[in-house]
SERO-4910 file (N, C-alpha, C, O; in steps of 0.05 Angstrom, whole numbers):
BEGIN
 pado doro    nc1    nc2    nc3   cac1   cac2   cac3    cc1    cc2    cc3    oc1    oc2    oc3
  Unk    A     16    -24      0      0      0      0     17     25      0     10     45    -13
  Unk    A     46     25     19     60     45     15     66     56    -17     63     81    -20
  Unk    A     73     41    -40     86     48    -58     64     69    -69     74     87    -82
  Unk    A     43     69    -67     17     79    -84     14    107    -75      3    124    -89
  Unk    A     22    113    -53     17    135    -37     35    160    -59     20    174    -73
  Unk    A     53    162    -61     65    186    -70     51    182    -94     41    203   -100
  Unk    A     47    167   -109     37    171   -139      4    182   -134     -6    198   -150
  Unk    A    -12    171   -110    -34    189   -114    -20    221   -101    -25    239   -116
  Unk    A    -11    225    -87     -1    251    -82      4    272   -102      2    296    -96
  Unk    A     13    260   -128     25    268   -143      4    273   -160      0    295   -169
  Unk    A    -14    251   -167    -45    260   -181    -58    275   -173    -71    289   -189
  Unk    A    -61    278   -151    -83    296   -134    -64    333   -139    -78    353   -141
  Unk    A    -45    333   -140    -23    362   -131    -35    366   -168    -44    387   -175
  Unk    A    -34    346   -184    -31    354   -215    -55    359   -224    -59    370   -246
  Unk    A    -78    350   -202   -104    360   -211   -115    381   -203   -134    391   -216
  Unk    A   -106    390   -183   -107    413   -162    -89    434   -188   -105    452   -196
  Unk    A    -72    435   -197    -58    452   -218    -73    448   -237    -84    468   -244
  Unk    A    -81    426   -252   -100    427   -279   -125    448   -273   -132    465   -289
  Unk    A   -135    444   -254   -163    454   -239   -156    485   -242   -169    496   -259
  Unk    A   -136    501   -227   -131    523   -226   -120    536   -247   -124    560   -248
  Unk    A   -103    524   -266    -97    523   -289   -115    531   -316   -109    549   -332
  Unk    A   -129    519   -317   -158    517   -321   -173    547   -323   -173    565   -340
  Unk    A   -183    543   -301   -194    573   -286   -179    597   -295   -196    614   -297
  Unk    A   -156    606   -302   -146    623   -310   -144    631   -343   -145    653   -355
  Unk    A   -140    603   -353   -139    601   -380   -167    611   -393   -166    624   -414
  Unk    A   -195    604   -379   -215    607   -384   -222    631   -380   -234    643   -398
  Unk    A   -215    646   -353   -220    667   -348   -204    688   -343   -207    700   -322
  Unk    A   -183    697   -359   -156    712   -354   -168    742   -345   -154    755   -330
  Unk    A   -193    752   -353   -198    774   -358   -207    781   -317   -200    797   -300
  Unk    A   -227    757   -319   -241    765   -290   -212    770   -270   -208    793   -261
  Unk    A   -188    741   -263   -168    745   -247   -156    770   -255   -144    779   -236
  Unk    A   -156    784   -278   -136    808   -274   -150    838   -259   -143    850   -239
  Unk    A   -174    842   -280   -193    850   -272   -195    853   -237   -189    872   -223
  Unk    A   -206    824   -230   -198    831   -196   -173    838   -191   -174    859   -178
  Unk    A   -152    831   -194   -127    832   -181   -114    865   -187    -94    876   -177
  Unk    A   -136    876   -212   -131    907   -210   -147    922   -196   -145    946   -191
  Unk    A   -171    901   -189   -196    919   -175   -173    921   -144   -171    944   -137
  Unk    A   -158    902   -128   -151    894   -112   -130    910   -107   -126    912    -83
  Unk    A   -112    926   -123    -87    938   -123    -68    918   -131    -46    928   -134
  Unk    A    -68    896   -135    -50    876   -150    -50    876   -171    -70    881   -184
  Unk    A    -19    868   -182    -12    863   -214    -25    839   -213    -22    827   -192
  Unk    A    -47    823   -240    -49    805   -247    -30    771   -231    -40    751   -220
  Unk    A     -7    779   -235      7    754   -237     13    757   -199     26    739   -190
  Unk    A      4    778   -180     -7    762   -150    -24    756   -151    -29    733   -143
  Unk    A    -41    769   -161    -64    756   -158    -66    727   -163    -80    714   -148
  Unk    A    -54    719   -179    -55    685   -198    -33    667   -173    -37    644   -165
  Unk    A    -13    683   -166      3    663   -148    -11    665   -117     -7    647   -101
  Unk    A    -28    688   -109    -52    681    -82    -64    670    -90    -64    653    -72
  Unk    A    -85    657   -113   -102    641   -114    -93    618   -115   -109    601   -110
  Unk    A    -57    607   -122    -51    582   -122    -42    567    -97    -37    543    -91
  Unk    A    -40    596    -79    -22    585    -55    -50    585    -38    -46    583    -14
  Unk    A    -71    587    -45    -93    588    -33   -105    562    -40   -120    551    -23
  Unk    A   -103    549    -63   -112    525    -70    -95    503    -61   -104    481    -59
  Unk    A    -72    510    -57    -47    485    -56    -49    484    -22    -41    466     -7
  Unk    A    -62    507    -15    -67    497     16    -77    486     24    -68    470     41
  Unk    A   -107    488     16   -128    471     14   -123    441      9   -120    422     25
  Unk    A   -124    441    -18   -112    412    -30    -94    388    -14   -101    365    -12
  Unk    A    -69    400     -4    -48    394      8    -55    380     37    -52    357     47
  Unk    A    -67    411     49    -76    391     75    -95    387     73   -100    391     97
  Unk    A   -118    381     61   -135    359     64   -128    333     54   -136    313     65
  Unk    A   -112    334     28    -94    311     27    -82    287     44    -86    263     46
  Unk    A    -60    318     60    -49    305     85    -61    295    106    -49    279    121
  Unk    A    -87    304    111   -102    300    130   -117    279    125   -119    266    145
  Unk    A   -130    267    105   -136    248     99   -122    217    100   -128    193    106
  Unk    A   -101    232     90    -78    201     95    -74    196    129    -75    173    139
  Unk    A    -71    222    146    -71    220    166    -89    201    182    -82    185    199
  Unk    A   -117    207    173   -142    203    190   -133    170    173   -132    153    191
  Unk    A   -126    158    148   -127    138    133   -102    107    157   -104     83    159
  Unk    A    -86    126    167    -66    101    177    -73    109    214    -68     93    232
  Unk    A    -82    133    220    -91    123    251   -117    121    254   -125    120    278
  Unk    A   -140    121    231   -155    100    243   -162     78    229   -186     73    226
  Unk    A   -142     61    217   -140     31    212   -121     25    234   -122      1    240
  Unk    A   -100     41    253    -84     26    280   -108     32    300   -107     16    318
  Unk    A   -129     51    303   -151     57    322   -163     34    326   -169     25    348
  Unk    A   -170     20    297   -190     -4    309   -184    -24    310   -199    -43    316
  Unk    A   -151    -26    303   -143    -52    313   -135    -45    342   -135    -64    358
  Unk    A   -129    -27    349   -123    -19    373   -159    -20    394   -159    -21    419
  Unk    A   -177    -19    383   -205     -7    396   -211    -41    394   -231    -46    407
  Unk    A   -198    -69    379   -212    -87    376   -192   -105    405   -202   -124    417
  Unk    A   -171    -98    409   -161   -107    437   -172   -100    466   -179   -113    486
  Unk    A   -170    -69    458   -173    -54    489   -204    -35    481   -198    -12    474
  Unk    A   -230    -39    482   -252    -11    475   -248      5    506   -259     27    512
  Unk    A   -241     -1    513   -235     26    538   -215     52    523   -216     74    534
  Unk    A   -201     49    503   -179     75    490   -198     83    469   -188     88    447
  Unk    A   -231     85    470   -244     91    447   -238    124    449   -229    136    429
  Unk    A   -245    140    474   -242    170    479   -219    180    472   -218    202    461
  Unk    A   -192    163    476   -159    172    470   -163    169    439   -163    189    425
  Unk    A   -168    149    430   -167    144    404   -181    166    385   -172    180    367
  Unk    A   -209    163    398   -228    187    374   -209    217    381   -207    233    362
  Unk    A   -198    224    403   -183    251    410   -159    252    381   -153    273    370
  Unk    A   -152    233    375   -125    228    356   -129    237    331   -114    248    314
  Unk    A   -162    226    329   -168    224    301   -174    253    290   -166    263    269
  Unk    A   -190    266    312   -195    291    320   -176    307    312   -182    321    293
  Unk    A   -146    308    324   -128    315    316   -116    316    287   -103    334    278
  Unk    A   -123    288    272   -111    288    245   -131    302    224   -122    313    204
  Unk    A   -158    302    230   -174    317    222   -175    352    217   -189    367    203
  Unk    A   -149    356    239   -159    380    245   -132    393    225   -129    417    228
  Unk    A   -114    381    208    -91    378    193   -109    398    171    -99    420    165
  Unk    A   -133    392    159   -149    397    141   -164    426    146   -165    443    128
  Unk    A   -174    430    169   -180    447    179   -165    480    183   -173    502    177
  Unk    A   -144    471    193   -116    483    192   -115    500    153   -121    523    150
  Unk    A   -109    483    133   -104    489    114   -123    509    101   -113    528     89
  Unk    A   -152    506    102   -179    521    102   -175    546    116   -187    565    107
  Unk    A   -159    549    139   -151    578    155   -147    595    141   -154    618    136
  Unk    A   -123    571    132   -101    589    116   -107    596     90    -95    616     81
  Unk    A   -126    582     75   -136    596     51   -150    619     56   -150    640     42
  Unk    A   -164    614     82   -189    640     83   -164    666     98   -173    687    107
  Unk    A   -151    663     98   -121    679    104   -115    702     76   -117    725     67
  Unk    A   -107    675     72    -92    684     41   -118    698     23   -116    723     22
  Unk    A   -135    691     13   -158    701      1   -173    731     14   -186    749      2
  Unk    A   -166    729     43   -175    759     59   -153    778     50   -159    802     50
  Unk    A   -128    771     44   -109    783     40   -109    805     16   -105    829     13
  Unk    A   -118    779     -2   -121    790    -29   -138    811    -38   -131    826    -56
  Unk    A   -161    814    -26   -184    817    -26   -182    852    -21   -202    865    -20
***
Protein backbone atom coordinates (compact mmCIF):
# COMPACT_ATOMS: atom_id res chain seq x y z
CA UNK A 1 0.00 0.00 0.00
CA UNK A 2 3.02 2.27 0.75
CA UNK A 3 4.32 2.42 -2.90
CA UNK A 4 0.84 3.94 -4.22
CA UNK A 5 0.84 6.76 -1.83
CA UNK A 6 3.23 9.30 -3.51
CA UNK A 7 1.87 8.54 -6.97
CA UNK A 8 -1.70 9.44 -5.71
CA UNK A 9 -0.04 12.55 -4.12
CA UNK A 10 1.26 13.41 -7.17
CA UNK A 11 -2.24 13.02 -9.07
CA UNK A 12 -4.14 14.81 -6.71
CA UNK A 13 -1.13 18.08 -6.56
CA UNK A 14 -1.53 17.70 -10.76
CA UNK A 15 -5.22 18.00 -10.54
CA UNK A 16 -5.37 20.63 -8.11
CA UNK A 17 -2.92 22.61 -10.92
CA UNK A 18 -5.02 21.34 -13.97
CA UNK A 19 -8.13 22.70 -11.94
CA UNK A 20 -6.56 26.17 -11.30
CA UNK A 21 -4.86 26.15 -14.43
CA UNK A 22 -7.92 25.87 -16.04
CA UNK A 23 -9.68 28.65 -14.28
CA UNK A 24 -7.32 31.13 -15.48
CA UNK A 25 -6.96 30.04 -18.98
CA UNK A 26 -10.76 30.34 -19.20
CA UNK A 27 -11.02 33.36 -17.40
CA UNK A 28 -7.81 35.58 -17.69
CA UNK A 29 -9.92 38.69 -17.92
CA UNK A 30 -12.05 38.27 -14.51
CA UNK A 31 -8.39 37.25 -12.37
CA UNK A 32 -6.79 40.38 -13.70
CA UNK A 33 -9.64 42.50 -13.59
CA UNK A 34 -9.90 41.54 -9.78
CA UNK A 35 -6.34 41.61 -9.04
CA UNK A 36 -6.55 45.37 -10.48
CA UNK A 37 -9.78 45.95 -8.73
CA UNK A 38 -7.55 44.70 -5.58
CA UNK A 39 -4.34 46.89 -6.17
CA UNK A 40 -2.48 43.78 -7.49
CA UNK A 41 -0.61 43.16 -10.68
CA UNK A 42 -2.44 40.24 -12.34
CA UNK A 43 0.33 37.68 -11.83
CA UNK A 44 -0.33 38.08 -7.48
CA UNK A 45 -3.18 37.80 -7.92
CA UNK A 46 -2.73 34.26 -9.90
CA UNK A 47 0.13 33.17 -7.38
CA UNK A 48 -2.59 34.07 -4.10
CA UNK A 49 -5.09 32.03 -5.72
CA UNK A 50 -2.57 29.08 -6.10
CA UNK A 51 -1.08 29.26 -2.76
CA UNK A 52 -4.65 29.38 -1.63
CA UNK A 53 -5.62 26.26 -3.49
CA UNK A 54 -2.35 24.23 -2.82
CA UNK A 55 -3.35 24.87 0.79
CA UNK A 56 -6.40 23.55 0.70
CA UNK A 57 -5.61 20.62 -1.52
CA UNK A 58 -2.39 19.71 0.38
CA UNK A 59 -3.81 19.54 3.76
CA UNK A 60 -6.75 17.97 3.18
CA UNK A 61 -4.69 15.53 1.35
CA UNK A 62 -2.46 15.27 4.24
CA UNK A 63 -5.12 15.00 6.49
CA UNK A 64 -6.82 12.39 4.94
CA UNK A 65 -3.88 10.04 4.73
CA UNK A 66 -3.55 10.99 8.30
CA UNK A 67 -7.12 10.17 9.48
CA UNK A 68 -6.37 6.91 6.65
CA UNK A 69 -3.32 5.05 8.83
CA UNK A 70 -4.55 6.13 12.54
CA UNK A 71 -7.74 4.98 12.17
CA UNK A 72 -7.02 1.53 10.59
CA UNK A 73 -4.21 1.29 14.01
CA UNK A 74 -7.56 2.87 16.10
CA UNK A 75 -9.50 -0.21 15.44
CA UNK A 76 -7.16 -2.58 15.63
CA UNK A 77 -6.16 -0.95 18.66
CA UNK A 78 -10.26 -0.35 19.78
CA UNK A 79 -10.59 -4.36 18.79
CA UNK A 80 -8.07 -5.33 21.86
CA UNK A 81 -8.67 -2.71 24.44
CA UNK A 82 -12.60 -0.56 23.77
CA UNK A 83 -11.75 1.30 26.91
CA UNK A 84 -8.94 3.77 24.49
CA UNK A 85 -12.20 4.57 22.36
CA UNK A 86 -12.08 8.49 23.95
CA UNK A 87 -7.93 8.61 23.50
CA UNK A 88 -8.37 7.20 20.21
CA UNK A 89 -11.41 9.34 18.68
CA UNK A 90 -9.17 12.57 20.49
CA UNK A 91 -6.23 11.41 17.82
CA UNK A 92 -8.38 11.21 15.04
CA UNK A 93 -9.75 14.53 16.02
CA UNK A 94 -6.41 15.73 15.82
CA UNK A 95 -5.55 14.42 12.25
CA UNK A 96 -8.68 15.85 11.10
CA UNK A 97 -7.95 19.00 12.27
CA UNK A 98 -4.57 18.88 9.66
CA UNK A 99 -7.46 19.85 7.04
CA UNK A 100 -9.01 22.34 8.97
CA UNK A 101 -5.78 24.14 9.61
CA UNK A 102 -5.20 24.47 5.72
CA UNK A 103 -8.95 26.04 5.09
CA UNK A 104 -7.54 28.89 7.74
CA UNK A 105 -5.03 29.47 5.80
CA UNK A 106 -6.79 29.78 2.53
CA UNK A 107 -9.46 32.00 4.13
CA UNK A 108 -6.03 33.97 5.21
CA UNK A 109 -4.59 34.22 2.05
CA UNK A 110 -7.91 35.06 0.07
CA UNK A 111 -8.77 37.93 2.93
CA UNK A 112 -5.45 39.14 2.02
CA UNK A 113 -6.07 39.51 -1.44
CA UNK A 114 -9.21 40.85 -1.29
Amino acid sequence: MRRFAVPMLLIALTATLAAFGTALLAFPDTAAAQGARAGLPADAWAWGLMAAALATGLSSLAGGYAVAKLGSAAVGALAEKPDLFGRLLIFVGLAEGIAIYGVIISILILNRLA
